[in-house]
N, CA, C and O atoms as CSV, one atom per row, in Angstrom:
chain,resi,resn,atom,element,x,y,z
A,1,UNK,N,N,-13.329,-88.491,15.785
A,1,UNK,CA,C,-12.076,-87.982,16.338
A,1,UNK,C,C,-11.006,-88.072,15.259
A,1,UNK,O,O,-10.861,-89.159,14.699
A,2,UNK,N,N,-10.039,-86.762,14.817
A,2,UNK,CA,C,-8.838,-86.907,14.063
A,2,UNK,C,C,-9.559,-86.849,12.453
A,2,UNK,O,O,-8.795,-86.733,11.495
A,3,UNK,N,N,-10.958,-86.930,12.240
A,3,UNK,CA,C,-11.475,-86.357,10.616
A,3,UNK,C,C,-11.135,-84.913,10.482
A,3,UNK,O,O,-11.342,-84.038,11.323
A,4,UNK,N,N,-10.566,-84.780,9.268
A,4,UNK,CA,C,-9.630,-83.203,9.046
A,4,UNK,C,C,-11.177,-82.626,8.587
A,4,UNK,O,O,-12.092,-83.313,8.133
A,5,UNK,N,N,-11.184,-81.109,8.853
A,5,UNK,CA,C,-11.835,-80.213,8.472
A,5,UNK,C,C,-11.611,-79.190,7.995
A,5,UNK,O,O,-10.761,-78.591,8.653
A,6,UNK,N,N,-12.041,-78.513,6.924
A,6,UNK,CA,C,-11.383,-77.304,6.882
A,6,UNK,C,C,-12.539,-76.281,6.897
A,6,UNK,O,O,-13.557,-76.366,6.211
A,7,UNK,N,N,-12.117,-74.899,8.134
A,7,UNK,CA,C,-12.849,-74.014,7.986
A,7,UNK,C,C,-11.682,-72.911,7.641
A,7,UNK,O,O,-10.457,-72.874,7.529
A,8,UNK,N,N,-13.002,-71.891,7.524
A,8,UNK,CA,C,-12.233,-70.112,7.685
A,8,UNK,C,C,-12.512,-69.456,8.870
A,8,UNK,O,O,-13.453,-69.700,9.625
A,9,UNK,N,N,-11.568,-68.527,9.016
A,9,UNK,CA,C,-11.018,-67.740,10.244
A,9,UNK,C,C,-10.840,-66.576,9.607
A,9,UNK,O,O,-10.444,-66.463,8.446
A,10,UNK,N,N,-11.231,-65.377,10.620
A,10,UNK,CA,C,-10.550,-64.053,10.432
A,10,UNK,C,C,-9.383,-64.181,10.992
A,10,UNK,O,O,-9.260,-65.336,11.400
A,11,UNK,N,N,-8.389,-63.484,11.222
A,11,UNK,CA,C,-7.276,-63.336,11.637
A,11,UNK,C,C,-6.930,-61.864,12.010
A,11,UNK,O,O,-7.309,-61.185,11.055
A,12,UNK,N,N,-6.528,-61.272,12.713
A,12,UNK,CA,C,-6.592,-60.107,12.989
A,12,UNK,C,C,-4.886,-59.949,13.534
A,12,UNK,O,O,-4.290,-60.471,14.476
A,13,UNK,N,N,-4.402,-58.874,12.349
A,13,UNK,CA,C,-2.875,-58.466,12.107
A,13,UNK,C,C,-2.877,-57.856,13.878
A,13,UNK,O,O,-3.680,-57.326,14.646
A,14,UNK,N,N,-1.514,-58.302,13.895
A,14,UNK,CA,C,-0.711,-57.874,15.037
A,14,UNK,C,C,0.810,-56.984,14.949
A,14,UNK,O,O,1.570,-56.852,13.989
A,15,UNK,N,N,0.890,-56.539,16.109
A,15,UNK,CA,C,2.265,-55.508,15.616
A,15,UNK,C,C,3.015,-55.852,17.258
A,15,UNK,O,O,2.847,-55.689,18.466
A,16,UNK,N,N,3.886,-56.410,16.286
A,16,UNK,CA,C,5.259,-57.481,17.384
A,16,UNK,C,C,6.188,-56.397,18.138
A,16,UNK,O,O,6.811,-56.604,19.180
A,17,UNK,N,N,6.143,-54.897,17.209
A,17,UNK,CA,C,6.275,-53.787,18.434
A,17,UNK,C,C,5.835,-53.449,19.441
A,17,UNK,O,O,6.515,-53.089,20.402
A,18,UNK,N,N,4.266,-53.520,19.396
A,18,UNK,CA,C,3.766,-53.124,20.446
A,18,UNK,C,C,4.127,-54.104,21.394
A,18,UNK,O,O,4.621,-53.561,22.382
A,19,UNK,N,N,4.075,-55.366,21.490
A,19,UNK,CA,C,4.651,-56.510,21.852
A,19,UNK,C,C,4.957,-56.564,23.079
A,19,UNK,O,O,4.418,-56.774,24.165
A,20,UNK,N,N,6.642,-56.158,22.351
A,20,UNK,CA,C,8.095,-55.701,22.593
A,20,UNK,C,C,7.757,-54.738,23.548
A,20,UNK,O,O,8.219,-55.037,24.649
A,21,UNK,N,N,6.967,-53.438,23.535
A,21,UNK,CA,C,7.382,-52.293,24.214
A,21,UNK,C,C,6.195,-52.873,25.533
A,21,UNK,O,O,6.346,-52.261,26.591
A,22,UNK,N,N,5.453,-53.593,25.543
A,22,UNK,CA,C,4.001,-54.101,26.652
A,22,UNK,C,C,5.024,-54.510,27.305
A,22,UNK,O,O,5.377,-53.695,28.158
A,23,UNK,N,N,5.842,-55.737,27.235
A,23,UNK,CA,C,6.765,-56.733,27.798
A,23,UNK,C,C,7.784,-55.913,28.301
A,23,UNK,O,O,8.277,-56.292,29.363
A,24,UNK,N,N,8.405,-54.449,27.591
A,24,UNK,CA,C,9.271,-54.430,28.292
A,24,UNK,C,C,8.407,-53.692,29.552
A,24,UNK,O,O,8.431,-53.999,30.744
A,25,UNK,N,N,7.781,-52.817,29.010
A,25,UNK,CA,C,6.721,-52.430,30.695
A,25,UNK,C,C,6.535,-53.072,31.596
A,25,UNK,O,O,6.871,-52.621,32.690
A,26,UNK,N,N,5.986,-54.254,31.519
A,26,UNK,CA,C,5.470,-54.969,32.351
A,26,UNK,C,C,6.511,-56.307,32.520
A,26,UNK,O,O,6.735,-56.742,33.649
A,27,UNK,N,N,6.936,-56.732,31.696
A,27,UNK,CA,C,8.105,-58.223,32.004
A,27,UNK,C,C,7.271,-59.231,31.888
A,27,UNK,O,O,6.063,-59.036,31.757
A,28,UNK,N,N,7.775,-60.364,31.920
A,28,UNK,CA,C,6.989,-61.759,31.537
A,28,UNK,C,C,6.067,-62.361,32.698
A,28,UNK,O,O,5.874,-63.575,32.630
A,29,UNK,N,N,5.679,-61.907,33.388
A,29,UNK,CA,C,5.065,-61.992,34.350
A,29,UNK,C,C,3.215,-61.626,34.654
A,29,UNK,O,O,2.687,-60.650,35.187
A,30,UNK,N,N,2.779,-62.539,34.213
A,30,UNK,CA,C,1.148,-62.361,34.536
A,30,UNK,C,C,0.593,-61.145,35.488
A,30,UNK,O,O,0.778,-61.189,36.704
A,31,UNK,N,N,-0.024,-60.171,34.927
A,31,UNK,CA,C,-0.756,-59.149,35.291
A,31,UNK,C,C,-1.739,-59.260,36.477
A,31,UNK,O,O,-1.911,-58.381,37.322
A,32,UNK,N,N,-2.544,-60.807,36.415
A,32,UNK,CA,C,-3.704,-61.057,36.763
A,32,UNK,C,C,-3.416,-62.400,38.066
A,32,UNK,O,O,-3.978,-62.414,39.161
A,33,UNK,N,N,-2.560,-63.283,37.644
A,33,UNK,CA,C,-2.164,-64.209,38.373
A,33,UNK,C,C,-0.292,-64.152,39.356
A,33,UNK,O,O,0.146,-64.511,40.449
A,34,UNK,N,N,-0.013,-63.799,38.704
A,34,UNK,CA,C,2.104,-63.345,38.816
A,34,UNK,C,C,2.372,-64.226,38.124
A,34,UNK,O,O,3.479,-64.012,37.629
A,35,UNK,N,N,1.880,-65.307,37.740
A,35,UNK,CA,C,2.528,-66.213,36.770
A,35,UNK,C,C,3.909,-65.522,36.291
A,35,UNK,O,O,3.893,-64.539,35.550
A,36,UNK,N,N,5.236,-66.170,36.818
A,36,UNK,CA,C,6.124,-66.003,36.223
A,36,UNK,C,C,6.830,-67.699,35.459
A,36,UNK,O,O,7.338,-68.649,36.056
A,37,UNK,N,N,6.573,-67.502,33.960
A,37,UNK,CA,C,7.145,-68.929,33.265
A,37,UNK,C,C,8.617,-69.504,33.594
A,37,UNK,O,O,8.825,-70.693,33.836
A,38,UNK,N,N,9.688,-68.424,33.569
A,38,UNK,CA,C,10.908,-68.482,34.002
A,38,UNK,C,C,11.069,-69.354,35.300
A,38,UNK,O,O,11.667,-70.421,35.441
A,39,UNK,N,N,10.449,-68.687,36.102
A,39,UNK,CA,C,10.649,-69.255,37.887
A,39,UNK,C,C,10.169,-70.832,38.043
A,39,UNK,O,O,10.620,-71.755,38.721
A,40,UNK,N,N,9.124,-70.744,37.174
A,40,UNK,CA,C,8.314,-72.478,37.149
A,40,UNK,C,C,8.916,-73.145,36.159
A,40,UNK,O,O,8.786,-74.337,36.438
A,41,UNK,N,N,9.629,-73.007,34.943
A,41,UNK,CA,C,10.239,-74.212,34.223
A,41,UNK,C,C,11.600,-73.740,33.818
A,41,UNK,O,O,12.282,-74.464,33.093
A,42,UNK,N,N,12.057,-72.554,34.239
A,42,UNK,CA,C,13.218,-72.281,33.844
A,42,UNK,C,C,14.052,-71.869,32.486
A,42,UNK,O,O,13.357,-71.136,31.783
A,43,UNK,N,N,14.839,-72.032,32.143
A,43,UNK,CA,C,15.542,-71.531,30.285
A,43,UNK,C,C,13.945,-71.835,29.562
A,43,UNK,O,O,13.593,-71.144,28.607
A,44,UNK,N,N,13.182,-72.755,30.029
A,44,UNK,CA,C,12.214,-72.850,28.812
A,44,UNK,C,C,11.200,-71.934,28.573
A,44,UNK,O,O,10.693,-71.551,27.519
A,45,UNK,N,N,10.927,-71.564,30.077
A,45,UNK,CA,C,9.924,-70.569,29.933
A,45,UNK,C,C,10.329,-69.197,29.885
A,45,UNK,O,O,9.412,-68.388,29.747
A,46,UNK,N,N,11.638,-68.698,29.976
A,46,UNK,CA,C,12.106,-67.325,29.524
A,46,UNK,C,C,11.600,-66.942,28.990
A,46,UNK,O,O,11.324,-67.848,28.203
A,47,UNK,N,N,10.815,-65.605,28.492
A,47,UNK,CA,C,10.733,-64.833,27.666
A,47,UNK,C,C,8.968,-65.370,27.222
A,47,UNK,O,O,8.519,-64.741,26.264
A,48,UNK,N,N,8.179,-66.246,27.727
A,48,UNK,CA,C,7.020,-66.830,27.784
A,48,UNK,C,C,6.236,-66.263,28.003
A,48,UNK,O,O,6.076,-66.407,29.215
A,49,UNK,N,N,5.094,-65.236,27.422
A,49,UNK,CA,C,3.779,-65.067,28.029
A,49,UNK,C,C,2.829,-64.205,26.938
A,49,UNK,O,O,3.275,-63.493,26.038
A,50,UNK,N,N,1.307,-64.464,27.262
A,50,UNK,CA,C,0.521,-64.242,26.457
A,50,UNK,C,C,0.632,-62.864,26.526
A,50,UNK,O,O,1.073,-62.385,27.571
A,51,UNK,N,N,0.229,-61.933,25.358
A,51,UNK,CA,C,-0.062,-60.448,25.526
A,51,UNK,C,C,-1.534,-60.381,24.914
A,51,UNK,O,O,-1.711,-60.779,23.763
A,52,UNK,N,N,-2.702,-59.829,25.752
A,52,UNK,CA,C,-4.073,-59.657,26.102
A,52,UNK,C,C,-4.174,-57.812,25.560
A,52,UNK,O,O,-3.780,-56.728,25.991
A,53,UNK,N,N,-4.921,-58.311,24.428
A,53,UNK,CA,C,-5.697,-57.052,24.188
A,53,UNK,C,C,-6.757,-56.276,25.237
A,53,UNK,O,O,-7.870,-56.704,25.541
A,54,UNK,N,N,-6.228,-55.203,25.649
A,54,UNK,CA,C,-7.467,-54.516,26.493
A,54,UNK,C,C,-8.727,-54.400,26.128
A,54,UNK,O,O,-9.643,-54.780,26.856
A,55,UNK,N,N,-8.958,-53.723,24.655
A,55,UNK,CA,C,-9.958,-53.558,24.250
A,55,UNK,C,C,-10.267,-54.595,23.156
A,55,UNK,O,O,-9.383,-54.499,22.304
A,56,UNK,N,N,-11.019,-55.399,22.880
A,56,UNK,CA,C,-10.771,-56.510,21.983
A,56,UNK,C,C,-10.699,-56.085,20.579
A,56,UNK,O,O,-11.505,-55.397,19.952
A,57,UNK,N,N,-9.359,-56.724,20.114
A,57,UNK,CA,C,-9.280,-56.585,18.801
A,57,UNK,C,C,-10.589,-56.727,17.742
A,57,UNK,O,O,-10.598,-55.936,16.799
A,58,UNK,N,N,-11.480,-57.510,17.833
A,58,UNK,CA,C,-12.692,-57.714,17.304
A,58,UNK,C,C,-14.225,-56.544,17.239
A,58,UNK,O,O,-15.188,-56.488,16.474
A,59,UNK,N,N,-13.834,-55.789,18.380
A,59,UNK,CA,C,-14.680,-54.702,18.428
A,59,UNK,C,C,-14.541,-53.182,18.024
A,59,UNK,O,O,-15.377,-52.302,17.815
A,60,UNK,N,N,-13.054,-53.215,17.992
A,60,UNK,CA,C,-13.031,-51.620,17.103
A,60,UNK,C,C,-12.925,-51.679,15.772
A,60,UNK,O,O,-12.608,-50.692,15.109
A,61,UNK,N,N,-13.240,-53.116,15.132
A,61,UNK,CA,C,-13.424,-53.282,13.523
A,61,UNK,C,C,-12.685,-52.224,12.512
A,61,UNK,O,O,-13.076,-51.882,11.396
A,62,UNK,N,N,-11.524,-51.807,13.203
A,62,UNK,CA,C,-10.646,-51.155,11.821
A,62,UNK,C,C,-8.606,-50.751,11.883
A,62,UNK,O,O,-7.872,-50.977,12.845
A,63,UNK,N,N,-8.406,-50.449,11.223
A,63,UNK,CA,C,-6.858,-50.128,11.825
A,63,UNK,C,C,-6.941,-49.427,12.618
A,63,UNK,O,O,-7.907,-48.665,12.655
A,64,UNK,N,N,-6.118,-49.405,13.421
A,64,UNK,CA,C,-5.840,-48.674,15.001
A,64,UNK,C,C,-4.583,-48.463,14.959
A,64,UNK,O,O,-4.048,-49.306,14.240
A,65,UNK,N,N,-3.659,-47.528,15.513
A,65,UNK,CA,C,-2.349,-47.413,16.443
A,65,UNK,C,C,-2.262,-47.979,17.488
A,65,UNK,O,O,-2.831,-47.535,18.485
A,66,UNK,N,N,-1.691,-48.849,17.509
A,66,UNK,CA,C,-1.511,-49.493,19.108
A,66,UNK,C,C,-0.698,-48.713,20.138
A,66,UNK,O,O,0.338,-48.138,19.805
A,67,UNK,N,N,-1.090,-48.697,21.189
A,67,UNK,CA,C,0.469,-48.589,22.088
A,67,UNK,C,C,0.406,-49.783,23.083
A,67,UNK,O,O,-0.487,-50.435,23.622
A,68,UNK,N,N,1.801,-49.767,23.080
A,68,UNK,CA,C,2.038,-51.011,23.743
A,68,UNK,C,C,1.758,-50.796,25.301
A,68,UNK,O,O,1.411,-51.706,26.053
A,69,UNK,N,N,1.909,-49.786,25.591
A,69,UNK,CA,C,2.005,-49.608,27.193
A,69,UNK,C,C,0.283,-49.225,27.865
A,69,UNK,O,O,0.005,-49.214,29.065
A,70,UNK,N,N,-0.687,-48.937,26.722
A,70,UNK,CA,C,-1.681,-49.128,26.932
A,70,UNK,C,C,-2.521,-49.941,26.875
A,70,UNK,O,O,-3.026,-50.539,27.825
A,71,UNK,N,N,-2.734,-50.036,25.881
A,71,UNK,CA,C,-3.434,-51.207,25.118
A,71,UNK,C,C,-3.381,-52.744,24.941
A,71,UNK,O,O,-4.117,-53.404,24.208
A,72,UNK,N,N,-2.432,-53.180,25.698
A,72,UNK,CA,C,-1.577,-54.275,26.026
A,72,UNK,C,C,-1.619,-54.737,27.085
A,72,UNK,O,O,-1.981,-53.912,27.925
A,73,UNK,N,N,-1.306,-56.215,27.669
A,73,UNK,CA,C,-1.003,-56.512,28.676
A,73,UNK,C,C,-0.705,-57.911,29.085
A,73,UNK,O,O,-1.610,-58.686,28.777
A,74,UNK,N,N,0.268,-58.427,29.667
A,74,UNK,CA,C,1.155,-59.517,29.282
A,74,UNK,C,C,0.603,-60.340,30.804
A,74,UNK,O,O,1.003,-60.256,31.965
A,75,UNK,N,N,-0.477,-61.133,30.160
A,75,UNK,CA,C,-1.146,-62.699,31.179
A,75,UNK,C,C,-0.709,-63.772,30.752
A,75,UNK,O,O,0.054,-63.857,29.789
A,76,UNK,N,N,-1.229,-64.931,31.557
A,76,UNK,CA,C,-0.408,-66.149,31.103
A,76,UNK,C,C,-2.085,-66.944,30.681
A,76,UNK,O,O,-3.222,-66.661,31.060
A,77,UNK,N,N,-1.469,-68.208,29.577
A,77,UNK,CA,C,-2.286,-68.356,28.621
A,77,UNK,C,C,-3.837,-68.765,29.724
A,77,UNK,O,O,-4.958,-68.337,29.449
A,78,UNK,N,N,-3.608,-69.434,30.640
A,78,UNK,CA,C,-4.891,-70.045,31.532
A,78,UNK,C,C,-6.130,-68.491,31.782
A,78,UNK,O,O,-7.320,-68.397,31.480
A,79,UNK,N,N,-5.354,-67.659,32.324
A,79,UNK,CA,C,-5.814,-66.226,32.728
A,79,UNK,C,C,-6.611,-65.444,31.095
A,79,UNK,O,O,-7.731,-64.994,30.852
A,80,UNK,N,N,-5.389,-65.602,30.306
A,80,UNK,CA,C,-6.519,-65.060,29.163
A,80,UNK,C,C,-7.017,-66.162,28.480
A,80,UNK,O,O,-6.876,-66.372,27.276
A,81,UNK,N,N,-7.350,-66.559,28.937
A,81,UNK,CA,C,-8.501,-67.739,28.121
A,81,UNK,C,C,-10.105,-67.218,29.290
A,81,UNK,O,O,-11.300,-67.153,29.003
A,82,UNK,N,N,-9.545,-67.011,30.275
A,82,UNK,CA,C,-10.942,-66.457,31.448
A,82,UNK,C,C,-10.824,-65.177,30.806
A,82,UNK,O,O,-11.858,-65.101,30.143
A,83,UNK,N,N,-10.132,-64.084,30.612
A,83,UNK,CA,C,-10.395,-62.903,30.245
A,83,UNK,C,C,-11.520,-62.925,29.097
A,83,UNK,O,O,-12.532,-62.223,29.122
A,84,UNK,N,N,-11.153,-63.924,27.999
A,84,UNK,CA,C,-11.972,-64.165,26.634
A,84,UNK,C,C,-12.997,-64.999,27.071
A,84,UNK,O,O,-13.949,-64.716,26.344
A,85,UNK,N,N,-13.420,-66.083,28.043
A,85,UNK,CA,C,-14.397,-66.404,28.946
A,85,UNK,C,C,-15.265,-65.684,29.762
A,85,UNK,O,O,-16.422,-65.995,30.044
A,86,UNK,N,N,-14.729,-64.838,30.074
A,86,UNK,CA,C,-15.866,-64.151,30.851
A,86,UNK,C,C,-16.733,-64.392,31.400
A,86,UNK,O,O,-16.523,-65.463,31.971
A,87,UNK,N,N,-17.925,-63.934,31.662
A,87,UNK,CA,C,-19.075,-63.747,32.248
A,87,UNK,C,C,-20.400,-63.584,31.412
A,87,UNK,O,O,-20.534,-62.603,30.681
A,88,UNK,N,N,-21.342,-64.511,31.515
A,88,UNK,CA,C,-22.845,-64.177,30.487
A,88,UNK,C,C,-22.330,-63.676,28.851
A,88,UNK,O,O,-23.071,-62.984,28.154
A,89,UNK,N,N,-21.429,-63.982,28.542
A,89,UNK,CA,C,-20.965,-63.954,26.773
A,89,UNK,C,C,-20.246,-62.359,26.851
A,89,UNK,O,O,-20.003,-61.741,25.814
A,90,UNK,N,N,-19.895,-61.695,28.456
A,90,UNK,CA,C,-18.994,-60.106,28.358
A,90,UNK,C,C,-17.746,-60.607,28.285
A,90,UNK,O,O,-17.793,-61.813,28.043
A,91,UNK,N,N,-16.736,-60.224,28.382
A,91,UNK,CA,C,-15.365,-60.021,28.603
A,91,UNK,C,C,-15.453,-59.954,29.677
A,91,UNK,O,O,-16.509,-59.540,30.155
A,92,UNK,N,N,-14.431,-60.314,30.465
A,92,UNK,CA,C,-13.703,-59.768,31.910
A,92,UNK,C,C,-12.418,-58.341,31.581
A,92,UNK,O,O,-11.606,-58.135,30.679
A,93,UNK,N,N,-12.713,-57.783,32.544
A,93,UNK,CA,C,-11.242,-56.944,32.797
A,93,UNK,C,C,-10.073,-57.795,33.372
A,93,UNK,O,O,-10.288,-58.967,33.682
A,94,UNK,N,N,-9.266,-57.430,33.472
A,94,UNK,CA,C,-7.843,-57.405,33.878
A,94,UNK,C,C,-8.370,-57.390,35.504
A,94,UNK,O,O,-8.191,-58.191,36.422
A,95,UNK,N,N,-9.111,-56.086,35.417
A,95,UNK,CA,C,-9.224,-55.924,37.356
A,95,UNK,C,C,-10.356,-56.568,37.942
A,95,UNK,O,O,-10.680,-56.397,39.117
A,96,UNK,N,N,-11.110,-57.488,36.939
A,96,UNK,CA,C,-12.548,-58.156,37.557
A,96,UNK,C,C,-11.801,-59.716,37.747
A,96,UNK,O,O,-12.026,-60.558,38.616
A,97,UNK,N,N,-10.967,-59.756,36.758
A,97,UNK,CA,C,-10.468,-61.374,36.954
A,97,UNK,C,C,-9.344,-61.245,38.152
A,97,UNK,O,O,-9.484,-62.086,39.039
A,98,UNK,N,N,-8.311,-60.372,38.304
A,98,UNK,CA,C,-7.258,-60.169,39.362
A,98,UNK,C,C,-8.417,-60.118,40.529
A,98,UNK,O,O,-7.782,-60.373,41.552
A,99,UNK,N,N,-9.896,-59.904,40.927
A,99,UNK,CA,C,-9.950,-59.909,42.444
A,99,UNK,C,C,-10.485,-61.360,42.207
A,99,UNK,O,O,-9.969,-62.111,43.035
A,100,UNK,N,N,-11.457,-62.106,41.248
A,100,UNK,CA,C,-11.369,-63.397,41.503
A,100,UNK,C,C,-10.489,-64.403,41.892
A,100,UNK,O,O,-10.727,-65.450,42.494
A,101,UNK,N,N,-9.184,-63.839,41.366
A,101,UNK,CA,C,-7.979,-64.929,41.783
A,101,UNK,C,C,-7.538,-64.549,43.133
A,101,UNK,O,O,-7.285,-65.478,43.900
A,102,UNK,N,N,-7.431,-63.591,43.468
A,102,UNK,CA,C,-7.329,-62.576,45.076
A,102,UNK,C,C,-8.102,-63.732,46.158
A,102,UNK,O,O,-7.728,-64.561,46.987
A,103,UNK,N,N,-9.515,-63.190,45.550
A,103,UNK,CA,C,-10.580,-63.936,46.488
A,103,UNK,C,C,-10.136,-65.486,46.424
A,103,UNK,O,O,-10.412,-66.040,47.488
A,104,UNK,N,N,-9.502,-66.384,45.445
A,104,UNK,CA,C,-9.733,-67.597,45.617
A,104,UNK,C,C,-8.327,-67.963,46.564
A,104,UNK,O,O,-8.366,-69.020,47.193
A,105,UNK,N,N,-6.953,-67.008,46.683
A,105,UNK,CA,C,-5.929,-67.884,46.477
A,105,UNK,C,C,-6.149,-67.700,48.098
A,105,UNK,O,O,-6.008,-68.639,48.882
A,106,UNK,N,N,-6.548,-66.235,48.537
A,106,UNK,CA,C,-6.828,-66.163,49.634
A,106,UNK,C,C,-7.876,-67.193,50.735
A,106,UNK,O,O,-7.764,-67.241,51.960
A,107,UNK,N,N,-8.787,-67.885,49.967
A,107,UNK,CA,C,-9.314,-69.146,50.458
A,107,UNK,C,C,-8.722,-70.158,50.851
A,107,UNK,O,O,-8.903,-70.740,51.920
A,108,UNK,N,N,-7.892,-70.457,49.907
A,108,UNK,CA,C,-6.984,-71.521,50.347
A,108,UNK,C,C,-5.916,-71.093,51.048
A,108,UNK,O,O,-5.088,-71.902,51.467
């Protein structure tokens, strides 16, 4: 525990426009859950939330044009961590994970 390591990482460039224009579409507010950060911690969580590649950055292996209002989509970090979790090593959609949370909240 706490021995430093050093590996390598790809990193895959992002464009803080597209961002900007996802967020203003949609607002800070989870796609998949409503997670709104604002409402639950207040000044801190303003302006708070993950933006989720539709199609994974890792699979169209080259420069792309983004648009923000497509290609984008603003979840909160728990939700896309299941999006990138998935199912049998797939991805989830946006609309396969929104009826799991449907089905569960509705249980309780």
């Amino acid at each position: 525990e706490g021995t430093v390591k050093k590996i390598n990482v790809n990193v895959y460039e992002r464009n803080p426009e597209a961002r900007r224009i996802c967020i203003k579409k949609y607002g800070c507010k989870c796609q998949v859950c409503g997670m709104d950060f604002q409402k639950t911690y207040g000044e801190l969580g303003k302006g708070f939330i993950h933006v989720h590649h539709i199609i994974p950055l890792h699979s169209i292996k080259s420069d792309y044009i983004i648009n923000g209002e497509t290609d984008l989509i603003p979840v909160c970090p728990n939700c896309h961590a299941m999006l990138h979790k998935g199912v049998d090593g797939e991805f989830m959609t946006v609309a396969e994970l929104r009826k799991i949370v449907r089905k569960a909240n509705n249980e309780n």
